[in-house]
MITIMI-391399 format. One record per residue: x negated, y, z negated of N, C-alpha, C, O in turn. Coordinates in steps of 0.1 Angstrom, whole numbers, padded with zeros to 4 digits, always signed. Layout:
<nodes>
XYZXYZXYZXYZ/...
</nodes>
This chain:
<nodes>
+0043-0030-0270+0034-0031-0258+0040-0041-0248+0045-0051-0252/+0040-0038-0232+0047-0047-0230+0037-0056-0223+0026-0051-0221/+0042-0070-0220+0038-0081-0217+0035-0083-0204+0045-0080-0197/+0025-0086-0198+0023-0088-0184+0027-0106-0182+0020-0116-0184/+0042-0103-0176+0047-0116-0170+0049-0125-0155+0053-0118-0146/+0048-0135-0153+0047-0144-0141+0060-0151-0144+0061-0162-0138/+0070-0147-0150+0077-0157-0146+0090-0153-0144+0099-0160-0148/+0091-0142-0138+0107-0135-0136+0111-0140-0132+0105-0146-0123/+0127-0143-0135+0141-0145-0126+0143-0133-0117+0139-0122-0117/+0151-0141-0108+0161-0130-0102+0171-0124-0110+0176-0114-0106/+0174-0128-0117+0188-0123-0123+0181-0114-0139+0189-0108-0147/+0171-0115-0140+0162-0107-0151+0159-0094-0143+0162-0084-0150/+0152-0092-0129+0150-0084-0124+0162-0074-0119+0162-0062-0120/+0176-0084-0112+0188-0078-0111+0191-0069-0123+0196-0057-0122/+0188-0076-0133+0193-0067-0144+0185-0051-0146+0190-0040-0147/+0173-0055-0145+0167-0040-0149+0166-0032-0134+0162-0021-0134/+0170-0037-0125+0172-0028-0111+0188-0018-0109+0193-0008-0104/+0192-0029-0116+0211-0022-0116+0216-0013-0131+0228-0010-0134/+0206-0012-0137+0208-0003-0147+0211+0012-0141+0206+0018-0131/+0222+0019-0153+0221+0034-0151+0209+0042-0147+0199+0043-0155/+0210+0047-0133+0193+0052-0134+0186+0059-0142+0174+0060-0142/+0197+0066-0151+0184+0079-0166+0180+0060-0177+0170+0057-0184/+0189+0055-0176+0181+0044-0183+0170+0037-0179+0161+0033-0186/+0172+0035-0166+0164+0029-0159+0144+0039-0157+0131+0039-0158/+0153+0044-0154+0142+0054-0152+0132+0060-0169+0120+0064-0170/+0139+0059-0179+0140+0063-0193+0127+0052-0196+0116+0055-0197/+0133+0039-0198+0125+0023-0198+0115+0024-0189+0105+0022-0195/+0113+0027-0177+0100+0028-0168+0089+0035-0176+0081+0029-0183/+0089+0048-0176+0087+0056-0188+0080+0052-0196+0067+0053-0195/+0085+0048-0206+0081+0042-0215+0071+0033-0216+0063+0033-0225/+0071+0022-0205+0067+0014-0202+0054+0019-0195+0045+0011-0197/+0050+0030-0186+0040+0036-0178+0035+0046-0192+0023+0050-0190/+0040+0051-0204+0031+0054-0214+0025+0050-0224+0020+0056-0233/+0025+0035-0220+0020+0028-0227+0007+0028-0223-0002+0023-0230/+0006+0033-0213-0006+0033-0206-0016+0049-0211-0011+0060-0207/-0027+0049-0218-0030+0063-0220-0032+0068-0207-0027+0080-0206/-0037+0064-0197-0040+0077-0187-0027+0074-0174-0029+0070-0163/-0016+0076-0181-0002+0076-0178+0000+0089-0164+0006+0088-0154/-0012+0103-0173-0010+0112-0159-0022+0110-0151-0023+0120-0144/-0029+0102-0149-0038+0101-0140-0031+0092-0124-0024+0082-0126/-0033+0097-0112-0030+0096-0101-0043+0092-0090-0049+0101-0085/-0045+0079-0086-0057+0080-0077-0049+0081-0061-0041+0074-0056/-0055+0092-0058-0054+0100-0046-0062+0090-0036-0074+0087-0037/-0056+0085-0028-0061+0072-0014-0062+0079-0004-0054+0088-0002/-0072+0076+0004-0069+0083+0021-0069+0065+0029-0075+0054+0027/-0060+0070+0039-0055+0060+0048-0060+0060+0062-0051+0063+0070/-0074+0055+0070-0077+0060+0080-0071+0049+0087-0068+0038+0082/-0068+0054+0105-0065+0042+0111-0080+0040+0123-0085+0046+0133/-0083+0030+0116-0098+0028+0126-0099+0021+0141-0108+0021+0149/-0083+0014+0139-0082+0008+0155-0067+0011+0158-0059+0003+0152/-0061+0018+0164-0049+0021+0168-0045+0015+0179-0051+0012+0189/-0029+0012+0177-0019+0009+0187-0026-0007+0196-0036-0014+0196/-0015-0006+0202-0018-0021+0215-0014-0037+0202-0015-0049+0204/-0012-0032+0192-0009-0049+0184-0001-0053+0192+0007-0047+0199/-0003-0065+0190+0008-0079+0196+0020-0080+0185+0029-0087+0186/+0018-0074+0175+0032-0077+0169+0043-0075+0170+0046-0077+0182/+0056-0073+0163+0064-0075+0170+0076-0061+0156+0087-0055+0157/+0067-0063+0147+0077-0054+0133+0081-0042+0136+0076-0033+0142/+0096-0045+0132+0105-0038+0137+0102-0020+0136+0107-0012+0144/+0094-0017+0126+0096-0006+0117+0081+0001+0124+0077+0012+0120/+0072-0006+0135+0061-0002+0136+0057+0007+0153+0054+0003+0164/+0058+0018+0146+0050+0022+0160+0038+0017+0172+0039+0014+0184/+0026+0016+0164+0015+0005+0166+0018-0003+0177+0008-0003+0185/+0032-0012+0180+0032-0022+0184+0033-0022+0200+0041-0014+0205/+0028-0029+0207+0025-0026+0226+0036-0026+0227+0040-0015+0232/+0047-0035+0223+0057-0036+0233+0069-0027+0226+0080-0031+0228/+0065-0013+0217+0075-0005+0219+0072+0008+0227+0062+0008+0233/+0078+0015+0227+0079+0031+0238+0080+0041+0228+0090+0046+0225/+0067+0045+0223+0063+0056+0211+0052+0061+0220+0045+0057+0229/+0054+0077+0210+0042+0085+0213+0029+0083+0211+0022+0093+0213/+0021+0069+0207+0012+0065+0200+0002+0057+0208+0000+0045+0210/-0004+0068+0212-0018+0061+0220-0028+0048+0215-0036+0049+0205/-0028+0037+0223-0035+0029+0217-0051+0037+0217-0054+0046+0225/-0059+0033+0207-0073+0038+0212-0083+0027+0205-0079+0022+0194/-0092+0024+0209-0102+0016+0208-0109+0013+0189-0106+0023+0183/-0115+0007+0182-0121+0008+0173-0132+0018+0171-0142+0019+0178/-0130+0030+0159-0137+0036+0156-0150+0036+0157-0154+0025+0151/-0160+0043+0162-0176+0044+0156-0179+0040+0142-0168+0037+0137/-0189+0037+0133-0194+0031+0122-0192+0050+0119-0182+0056+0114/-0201+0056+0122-0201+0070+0118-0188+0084+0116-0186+0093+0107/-0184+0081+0127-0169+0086+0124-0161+0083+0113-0154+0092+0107/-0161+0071+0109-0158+0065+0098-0167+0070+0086-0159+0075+0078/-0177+0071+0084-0184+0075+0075-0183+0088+0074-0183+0091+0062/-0181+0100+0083-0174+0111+0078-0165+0113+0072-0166+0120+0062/-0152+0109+0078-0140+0111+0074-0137+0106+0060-0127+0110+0053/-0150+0097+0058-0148+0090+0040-0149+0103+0034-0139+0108+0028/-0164+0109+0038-0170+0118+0029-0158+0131+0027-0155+0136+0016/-0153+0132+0038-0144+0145+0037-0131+0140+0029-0127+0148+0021/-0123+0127+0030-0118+0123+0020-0125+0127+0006-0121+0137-0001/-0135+0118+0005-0136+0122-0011-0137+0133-0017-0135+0132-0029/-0141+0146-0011-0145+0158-0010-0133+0170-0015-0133+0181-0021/-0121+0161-0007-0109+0165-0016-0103+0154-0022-0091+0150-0021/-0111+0150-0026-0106+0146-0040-0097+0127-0039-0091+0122-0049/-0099+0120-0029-0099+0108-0029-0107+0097-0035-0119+0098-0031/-0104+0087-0043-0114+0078-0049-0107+0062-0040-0103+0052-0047/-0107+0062-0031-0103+0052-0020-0100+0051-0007-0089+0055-0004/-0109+0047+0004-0108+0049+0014-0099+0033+0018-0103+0021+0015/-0088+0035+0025-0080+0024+0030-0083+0028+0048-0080+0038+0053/-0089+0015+0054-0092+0011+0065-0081+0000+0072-0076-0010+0068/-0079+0005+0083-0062+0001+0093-0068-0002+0104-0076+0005+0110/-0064-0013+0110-0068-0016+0124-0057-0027+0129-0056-0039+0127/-0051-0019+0136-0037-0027+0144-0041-0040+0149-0039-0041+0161/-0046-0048+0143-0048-0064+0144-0036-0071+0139-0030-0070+0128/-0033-0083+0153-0027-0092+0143-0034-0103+0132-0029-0109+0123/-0048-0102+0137-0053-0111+0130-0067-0109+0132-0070-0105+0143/-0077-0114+0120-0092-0108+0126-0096-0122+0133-0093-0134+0130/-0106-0118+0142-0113-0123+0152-0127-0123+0145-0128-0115+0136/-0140-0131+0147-0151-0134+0141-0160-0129+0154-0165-0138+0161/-0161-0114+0157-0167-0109+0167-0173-0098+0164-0174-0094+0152/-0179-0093+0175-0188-0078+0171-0177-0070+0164-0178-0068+0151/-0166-0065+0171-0156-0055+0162-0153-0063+0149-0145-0055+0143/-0154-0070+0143-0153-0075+0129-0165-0076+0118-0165-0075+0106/-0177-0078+0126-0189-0070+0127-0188-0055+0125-0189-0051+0114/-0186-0048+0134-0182-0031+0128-0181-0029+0112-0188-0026+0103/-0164-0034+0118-0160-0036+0102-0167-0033+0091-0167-0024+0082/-0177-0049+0092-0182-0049+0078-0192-0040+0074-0194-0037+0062/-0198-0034+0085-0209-0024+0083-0199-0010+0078-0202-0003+0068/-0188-0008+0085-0180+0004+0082-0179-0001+0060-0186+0005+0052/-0173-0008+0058-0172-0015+0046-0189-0008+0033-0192-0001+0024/-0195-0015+0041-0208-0015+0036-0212-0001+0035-0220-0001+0026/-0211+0009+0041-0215+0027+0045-0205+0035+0035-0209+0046+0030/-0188+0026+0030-0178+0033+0025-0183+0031+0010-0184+0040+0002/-0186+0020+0007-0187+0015+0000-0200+0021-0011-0200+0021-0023/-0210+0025-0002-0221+0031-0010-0220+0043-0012-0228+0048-0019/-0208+0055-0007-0202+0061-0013-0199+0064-0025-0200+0075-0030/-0197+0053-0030-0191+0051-0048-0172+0054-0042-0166+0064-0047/-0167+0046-0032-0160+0051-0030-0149+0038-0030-0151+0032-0019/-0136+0029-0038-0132+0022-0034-0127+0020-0019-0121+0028-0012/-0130+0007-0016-0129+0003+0002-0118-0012+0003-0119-0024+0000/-0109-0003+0007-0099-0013+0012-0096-0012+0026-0096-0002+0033/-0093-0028+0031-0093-0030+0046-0078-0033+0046-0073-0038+0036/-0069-0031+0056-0057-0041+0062-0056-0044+0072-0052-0035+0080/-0060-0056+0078-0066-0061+0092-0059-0070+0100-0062-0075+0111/-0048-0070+0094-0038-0085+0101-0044-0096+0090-0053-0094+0082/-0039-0105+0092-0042-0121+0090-0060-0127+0089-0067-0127+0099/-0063-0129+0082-0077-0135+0074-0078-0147+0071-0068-0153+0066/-0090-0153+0073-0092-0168+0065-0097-0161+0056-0097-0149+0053/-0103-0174+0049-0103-0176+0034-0127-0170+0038-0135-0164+0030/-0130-0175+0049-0144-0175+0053-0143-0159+0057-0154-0154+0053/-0134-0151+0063-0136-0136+0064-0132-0127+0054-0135-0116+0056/-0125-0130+0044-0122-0123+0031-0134-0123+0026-0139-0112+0021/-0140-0137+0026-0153-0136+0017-0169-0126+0026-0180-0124+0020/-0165-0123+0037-0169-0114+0044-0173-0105+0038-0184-0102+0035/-0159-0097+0036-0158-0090+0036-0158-0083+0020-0157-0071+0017/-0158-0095+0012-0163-0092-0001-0176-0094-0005-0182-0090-0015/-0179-0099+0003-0201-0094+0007-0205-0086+0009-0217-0083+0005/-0195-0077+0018-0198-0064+0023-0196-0053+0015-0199-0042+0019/-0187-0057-0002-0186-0049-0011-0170-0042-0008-0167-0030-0012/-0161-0050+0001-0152-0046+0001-0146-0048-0015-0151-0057-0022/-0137-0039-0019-0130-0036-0035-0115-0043-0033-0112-0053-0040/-0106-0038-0023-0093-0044-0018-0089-0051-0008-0098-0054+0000/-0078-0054-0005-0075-0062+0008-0062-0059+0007-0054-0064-0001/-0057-0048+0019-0036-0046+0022-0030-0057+0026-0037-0061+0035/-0020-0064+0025-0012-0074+0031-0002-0072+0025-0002-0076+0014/+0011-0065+0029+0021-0059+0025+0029-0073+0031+0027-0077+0043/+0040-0079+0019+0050-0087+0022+0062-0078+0031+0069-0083+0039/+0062-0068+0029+0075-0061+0037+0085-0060+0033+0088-0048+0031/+0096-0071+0029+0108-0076+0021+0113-0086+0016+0104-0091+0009/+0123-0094+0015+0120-0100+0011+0121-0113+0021+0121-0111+0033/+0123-0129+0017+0117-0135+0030+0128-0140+0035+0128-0145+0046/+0142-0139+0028+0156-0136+0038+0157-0130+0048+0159-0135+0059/+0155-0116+0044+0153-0104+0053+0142-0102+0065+0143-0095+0075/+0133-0109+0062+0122-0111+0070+0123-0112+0082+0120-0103+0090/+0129-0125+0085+0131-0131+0099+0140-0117+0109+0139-0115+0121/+0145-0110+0102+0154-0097+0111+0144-0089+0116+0144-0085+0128/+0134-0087+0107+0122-0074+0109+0110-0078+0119+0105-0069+0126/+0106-0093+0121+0097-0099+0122+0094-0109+0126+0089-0116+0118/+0095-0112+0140+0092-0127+0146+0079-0132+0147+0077-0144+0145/+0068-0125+0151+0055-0129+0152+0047-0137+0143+0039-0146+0148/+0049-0136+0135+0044-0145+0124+0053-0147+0109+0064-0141+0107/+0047-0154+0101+0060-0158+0093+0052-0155+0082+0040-0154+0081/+0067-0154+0072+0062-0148+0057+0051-0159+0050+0044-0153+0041/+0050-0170+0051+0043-0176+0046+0027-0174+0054+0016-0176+0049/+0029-0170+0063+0016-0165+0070+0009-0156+0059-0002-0157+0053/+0021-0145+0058+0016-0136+0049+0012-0138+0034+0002-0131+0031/+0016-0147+0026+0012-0152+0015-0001-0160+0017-0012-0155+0012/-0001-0172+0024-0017-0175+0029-0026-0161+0028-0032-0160+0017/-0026-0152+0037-0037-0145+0037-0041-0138+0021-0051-0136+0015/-0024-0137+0019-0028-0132+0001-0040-0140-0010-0050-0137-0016/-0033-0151-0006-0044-0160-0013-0055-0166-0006-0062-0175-0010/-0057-0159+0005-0077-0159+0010-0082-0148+0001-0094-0147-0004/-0071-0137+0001-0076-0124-0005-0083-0127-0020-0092-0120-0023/-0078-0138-0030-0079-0143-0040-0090-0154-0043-0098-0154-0053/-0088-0163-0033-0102-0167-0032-0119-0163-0033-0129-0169-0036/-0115-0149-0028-0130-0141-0025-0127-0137-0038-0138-0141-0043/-0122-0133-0047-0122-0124-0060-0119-0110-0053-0123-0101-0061/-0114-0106-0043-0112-0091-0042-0098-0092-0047-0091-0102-0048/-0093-0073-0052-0079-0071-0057-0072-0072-0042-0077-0071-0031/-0059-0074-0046-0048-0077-0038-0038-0061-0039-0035-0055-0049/-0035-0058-0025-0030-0045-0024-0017-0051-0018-0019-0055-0006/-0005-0054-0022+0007-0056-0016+0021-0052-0024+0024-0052-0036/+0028-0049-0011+0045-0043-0018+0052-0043-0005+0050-0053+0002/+0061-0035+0001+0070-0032+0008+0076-0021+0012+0073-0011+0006/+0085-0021+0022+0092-0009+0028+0103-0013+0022+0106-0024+0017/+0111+0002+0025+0126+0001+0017+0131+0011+0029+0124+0020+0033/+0146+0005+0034+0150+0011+0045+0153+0004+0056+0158+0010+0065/+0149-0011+0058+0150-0017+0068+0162-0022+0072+0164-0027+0083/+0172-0019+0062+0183-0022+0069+0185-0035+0056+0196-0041+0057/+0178-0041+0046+0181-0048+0036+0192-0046+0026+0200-0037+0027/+0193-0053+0016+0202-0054+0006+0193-0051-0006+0181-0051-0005/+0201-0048-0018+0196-0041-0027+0191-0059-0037+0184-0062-0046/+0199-0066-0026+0192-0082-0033+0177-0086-0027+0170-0095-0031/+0176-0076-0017+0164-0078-0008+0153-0074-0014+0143-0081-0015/+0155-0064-0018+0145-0053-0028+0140-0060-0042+0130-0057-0047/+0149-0067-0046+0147-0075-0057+0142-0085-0056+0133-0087-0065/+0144-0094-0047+0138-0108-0046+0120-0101-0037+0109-0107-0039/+0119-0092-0030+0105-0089-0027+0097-0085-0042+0085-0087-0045/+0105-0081-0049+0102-0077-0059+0093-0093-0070+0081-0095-0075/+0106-0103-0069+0102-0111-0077+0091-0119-0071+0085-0127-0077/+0087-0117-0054+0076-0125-0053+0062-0116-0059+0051-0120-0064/+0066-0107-0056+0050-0099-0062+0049-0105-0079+0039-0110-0083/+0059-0103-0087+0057-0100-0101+0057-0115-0103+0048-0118-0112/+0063-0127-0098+0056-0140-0099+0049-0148-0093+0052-0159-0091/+0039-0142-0089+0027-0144-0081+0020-0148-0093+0022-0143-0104/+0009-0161-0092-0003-0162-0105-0009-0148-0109-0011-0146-0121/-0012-0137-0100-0019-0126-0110-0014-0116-0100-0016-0115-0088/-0005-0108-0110+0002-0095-0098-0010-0089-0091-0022-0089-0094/-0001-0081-0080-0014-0072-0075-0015-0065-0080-0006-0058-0085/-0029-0061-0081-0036-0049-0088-0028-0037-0081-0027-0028-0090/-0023-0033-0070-0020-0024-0065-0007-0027-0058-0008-0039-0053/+0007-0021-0054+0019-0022-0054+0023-0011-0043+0028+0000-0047/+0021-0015-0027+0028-0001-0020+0041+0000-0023+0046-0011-0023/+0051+0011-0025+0060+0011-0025+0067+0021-0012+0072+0031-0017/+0069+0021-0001+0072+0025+0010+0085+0024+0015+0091+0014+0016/+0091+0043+0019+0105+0045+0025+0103+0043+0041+0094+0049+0047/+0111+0036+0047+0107+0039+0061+0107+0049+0069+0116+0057+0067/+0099+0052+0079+0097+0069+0085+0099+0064+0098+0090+0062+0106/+0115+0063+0102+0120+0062+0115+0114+0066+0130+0116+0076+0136/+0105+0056+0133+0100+0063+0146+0104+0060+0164+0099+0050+0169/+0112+0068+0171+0115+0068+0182+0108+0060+0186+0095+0060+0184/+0115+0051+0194+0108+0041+0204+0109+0028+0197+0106+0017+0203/+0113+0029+0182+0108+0018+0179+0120+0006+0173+0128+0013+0167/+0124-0004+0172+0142-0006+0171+0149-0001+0157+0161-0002+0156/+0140+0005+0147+0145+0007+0139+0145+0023+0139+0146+0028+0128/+0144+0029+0148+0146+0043+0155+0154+0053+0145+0150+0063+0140/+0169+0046+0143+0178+0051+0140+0187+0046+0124+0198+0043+0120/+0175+0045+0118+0176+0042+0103+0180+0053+0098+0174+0062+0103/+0188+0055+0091+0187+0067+0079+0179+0072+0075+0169+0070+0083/+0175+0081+0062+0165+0080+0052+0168+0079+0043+0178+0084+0037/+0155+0067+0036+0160+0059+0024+0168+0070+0010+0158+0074+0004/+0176+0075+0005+0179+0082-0004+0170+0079-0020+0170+0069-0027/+0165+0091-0020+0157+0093-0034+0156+0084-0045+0146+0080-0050/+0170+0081-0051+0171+0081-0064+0168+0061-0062+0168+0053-0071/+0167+0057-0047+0167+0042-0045+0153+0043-0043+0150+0031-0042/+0141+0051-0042+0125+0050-0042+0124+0051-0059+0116+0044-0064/+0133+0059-0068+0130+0061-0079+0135+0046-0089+0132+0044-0101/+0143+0037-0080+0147+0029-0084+0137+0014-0086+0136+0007-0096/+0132+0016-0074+0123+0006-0066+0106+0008-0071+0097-0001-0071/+0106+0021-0074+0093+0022-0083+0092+0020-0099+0083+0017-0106/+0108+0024-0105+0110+0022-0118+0110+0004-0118+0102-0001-0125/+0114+0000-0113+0118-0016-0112+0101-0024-0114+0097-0033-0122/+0094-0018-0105+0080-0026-0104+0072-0020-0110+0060-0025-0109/+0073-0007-0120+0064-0004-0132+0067-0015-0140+0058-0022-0144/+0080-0018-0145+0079-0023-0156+0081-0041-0154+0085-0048-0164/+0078-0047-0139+0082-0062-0141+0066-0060-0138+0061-0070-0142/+0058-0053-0134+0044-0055-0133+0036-0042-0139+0030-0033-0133/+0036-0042-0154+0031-0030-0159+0017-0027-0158+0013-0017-0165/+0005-0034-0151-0005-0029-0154-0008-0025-0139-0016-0016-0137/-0003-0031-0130-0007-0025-0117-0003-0013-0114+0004-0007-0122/-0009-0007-0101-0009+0003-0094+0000+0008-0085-0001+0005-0073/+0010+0017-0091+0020+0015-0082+0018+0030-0074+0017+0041-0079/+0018+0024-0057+0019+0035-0049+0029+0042-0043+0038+0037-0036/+0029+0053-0046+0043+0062-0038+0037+0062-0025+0026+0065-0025/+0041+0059-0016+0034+0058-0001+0041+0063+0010+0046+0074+0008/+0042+0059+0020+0053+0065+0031+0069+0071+0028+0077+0065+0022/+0070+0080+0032+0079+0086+0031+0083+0101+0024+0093+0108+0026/+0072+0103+0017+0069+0113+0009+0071+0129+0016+0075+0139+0011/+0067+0126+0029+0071+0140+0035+0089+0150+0036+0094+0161+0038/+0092+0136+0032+0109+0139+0030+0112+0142+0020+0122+0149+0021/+0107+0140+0005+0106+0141-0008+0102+0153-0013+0090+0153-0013/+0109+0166-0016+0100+0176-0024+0098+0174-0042+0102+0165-0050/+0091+0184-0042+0083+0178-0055+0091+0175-0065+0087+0166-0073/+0104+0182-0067+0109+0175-0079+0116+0161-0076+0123+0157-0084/+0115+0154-0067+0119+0141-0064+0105+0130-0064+0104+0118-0067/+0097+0138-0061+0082+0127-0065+0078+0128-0078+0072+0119-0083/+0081+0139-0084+0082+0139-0098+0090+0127-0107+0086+0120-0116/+0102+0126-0101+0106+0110-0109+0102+0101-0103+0107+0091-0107/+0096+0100-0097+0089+0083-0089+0079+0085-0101+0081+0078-0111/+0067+0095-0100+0058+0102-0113+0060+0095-0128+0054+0088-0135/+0072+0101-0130+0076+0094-0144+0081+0079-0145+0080+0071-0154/+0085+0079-0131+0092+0063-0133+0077+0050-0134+0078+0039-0139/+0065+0057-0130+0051+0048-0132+0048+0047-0120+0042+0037-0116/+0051+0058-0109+0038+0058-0098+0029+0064-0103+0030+0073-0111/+0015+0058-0098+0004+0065-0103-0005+0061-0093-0014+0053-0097/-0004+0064-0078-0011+0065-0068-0003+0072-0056+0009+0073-0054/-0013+0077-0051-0009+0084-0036-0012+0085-0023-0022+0091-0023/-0008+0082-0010-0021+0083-0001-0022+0102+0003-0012+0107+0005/-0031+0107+0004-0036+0118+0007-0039+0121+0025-0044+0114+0034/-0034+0132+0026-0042+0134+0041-0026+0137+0052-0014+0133+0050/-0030+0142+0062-0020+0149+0073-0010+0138+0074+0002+0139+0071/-0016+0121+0081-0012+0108+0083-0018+0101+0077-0029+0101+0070/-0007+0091+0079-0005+0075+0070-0010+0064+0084-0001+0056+0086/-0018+0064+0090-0018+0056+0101-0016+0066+0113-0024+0073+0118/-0002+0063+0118+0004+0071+0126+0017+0080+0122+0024+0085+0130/+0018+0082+0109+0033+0085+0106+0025+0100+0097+0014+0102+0092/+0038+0109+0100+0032+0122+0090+0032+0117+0076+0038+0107+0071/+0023+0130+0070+0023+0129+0052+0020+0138+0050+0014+0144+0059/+0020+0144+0035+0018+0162+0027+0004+0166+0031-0005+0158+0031/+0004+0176+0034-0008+0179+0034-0018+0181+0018-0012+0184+0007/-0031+0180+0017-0041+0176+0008-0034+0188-0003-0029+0187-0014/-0037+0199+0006-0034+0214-0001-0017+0216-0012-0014+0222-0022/-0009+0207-0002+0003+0209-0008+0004+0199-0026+0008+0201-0038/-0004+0186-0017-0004+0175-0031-0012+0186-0043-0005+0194-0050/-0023+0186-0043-0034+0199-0050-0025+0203-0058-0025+0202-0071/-0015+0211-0050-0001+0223-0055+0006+0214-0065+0005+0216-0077/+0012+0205-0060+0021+0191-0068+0014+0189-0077+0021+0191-0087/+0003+0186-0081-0006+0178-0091-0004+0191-0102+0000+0189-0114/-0006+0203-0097-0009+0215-0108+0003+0216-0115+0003+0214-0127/+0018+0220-0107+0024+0220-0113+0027+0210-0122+0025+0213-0134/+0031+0193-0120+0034+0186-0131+0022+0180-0136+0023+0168-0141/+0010+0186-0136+0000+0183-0148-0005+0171-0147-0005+0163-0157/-0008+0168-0137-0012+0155-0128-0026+0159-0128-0030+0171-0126/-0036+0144-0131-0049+0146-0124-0054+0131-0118-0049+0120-0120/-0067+0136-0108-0067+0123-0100-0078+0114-0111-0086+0118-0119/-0072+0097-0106-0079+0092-0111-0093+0091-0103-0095+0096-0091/-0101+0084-0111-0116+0080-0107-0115+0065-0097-0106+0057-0096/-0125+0066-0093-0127+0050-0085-0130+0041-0097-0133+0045-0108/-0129+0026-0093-0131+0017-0099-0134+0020-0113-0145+0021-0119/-0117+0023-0121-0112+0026-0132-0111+0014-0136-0112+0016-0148/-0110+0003-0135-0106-0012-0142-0116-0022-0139-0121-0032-0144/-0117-0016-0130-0127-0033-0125-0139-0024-0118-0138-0013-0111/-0153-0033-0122-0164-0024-0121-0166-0025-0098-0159-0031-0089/-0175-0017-0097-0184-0016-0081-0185-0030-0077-0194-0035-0084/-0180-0039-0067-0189-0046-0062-0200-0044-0055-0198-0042-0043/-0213-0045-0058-0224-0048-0048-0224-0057-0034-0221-0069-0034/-0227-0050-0023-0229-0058-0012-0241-0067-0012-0253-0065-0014/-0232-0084-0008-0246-0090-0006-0254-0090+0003-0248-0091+0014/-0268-0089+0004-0278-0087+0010-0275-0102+0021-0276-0112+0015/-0272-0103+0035-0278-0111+0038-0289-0120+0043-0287-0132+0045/
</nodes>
C-alpha cells in the first residue's frame, strides 16, 4: 500500500518522472489500484460567473484586459443563473460545481456577497461547490466556508523559477499564502498546474514537489495542457504532446496517492485512447461541459461515449469528506 508522503526530494521525484513511460505509467497503475473505486471519475462542471477585464497579467490567459482576444468581459452572474446551470450540470451527471470569477483578488463587497449566496443555493444542491476567486484572506475563506463552500482553486501554475516568465502581477508566494487561508478555514485545497508554458521538464517537477510537500497534499490536483489562445503572448505555443500529460499525471498519482487528480484543459486535443492512459496513469476527475472558462472542451455527450467504452463511472459528491452545513448567520 503506498504511503502518503511530505517529504519528497527533487531528485526522488526526477527519478520516477524520467522513467521509461510503460514503466512509468505500469507503477501509476498500480498505485491508482490500490484504490478500490480506481474506475470511478467525478465529472466537474466549470462555470465562469464573472468574465474577462482581470488586471492580471498570466501569460497563458485570455481573461486578462490587457490582451487582444475574442473574450468579452461581462459583469457577475445573477444568483439564479447560477443556480440553473448547477441544476443542469448535475442532471448530466456532475457532482461539482466549480465557480470562476476573473478577480485578482476578492474584495469584501456586495459582489462577494453574491458569491456567498451563489455558494449557499449550490451547495444545497447536495452538490460539491468550489470557488477560484483570485487571492483571499484568511477572514474570506472562512466566509466562504460558512457558506458551505467544500473547495477553494489556487492553481500554483509551475514551478517558482518558471514563474516570474508567466507572471508579474503577483508573486508565487502570494499564491501559497492564499493556499494556506484555504487551510485555515478547513476547506479542501484544489491546486496543480499547466504544462506547456514554455518550461523545463525540471519545471514540471519542482511544481510537482511543492504540491506533494505541502503539510497535507491537495485533496484535488489540476493537471492542465495549455490551450493556446490568440491574442494572448503565449499565442504560439505548440501542443503539449500526449505521452508528457500521461507523464505529468503518472508522476502526481503516485508522489500524492490519495488525491484527486484532474485531467483538465486540453482534452479537446486528446482522443479517447490518449485520455485513456492519463485514465490508467490515476486521473480520476474531469471537467464536463462545452467550456472550461473561456477555452473549448468535449462535449457532455461525447465524455458519456468515453466513460462507456472504457468502463468508467462517475463518482458521487462528497466521497471522502462528509457535506459541510452552511452557518446560519
Amino acid at each position: 500500500m503506498s504511503i502518503v508522503r511530505n517529504d519528497w526530494t527533487t531528485e526522488e521525484i526526477s527519478a520516477i518522472y524520467n522513467k521509461p513511460l510503460l514503466d512509468l505509467l505500469y507503477e501509476a497503475a498500480t498505485v491508482h489500484r490500490e484504490n478500490k473505486d480506481y474506475s470511478e471519475v467525478q465529472i466537474s462542471s466549470l462555470v465562469s460567473i464573472k468574465t474577462g477585464g482581470c488586471p492580471e497579467d498570466c501569460s497563458y490567459c485570455p481573461q486578462a484586459a490587457r490582451y487582444h482576444t475574442d473574450v468579452k468581459a461581462q459583469g457577475l452572474m445573477p444568483i439564479q443563473e447560477v443556480i440553473d446551470l448547477a441544476k443542469e450540470a448535475k442532471s448530466q451527471g456532475s457532482s461539482r460545481l466549480c465557480m470562476g470569477a476573473a478577480w485578482r483578488e476578492v474584495k469584501d463587497n456586495k459582489q462577494f456577497d453574491r458569491v456567498l449566496e451563489m455558494v449557499k443555493e449550490v451547495n444545497n444542491l447536495e452538490m460539491e461547490v468550489c470557488c477560484t476567486l483570485g487571492m483571499l484572506s484568511a477572514d474570506q475563506a472562512q466566509k466562504l466556508a460558512d457558506a458551505g463552500l467544500y473547495a477553494y482553486n489556487h492553481n500554483i501554475d509551475t514551478s517558482e523559477e518558471h514563474y516570474g516568465e508567466i507572471i508579474s502581477t503577483r508573486t508565487y508566494d502570494d499564491r501559497l499564502k492564499t493556499i494556506e487561508n484555504v487551510r485555515k478555514a478547513d476547506l479542501t485545497v484544489c491546486s496543480g498546474g499547466i504544462i506547456g508554458l514554455g518550461e523545463t521538464n525540471e519545471d514540471r517537477i519542482k511544481m510537482l514537489k511543492v504540491l506533494a510537500t505541502m503539510e497535507k497534499h491537495p485533496e484535488s490536483v489540476p493537471i492542465n495542457a495549455l490551450v493556446p489562445v490568440e491574442g494572448t503572448p503565449l499565442q504560439d505555443q505548440p501542443r503539449v504532446p500526449f505521452d508528457e500529460m500521461v507523464r505529468m499525471v503518472a508522476t502526481a498519482r503516485i508522489v500524492m496517492p490519495k488525491s484527486v487528480v484532474r485531467l483538465s484543459a486540453g482534452r479537446t486535443e486528446m482522443p479517447t485512447s490518449e485520455q485513456a492512459l492519463c485514465f490508467m496513469a490515476g486521473a480520476n476527475s474531469i471537467f464536463a461541459g462545452d467550456k472550461l472558462l473561456t477555452t473549448p472542451n468535449p462535449s457532455v455527450k461525447s465524455d458519456m461515449e468515453m466513460f462507456d467504452i472504457l468502463g468508467l463511472t462517475p463518482r458521487e459528491a462528497f466521497k471522502n469528506e462528509k457535506k459541510k452545513a452552511a452557518v446560519e448567520a
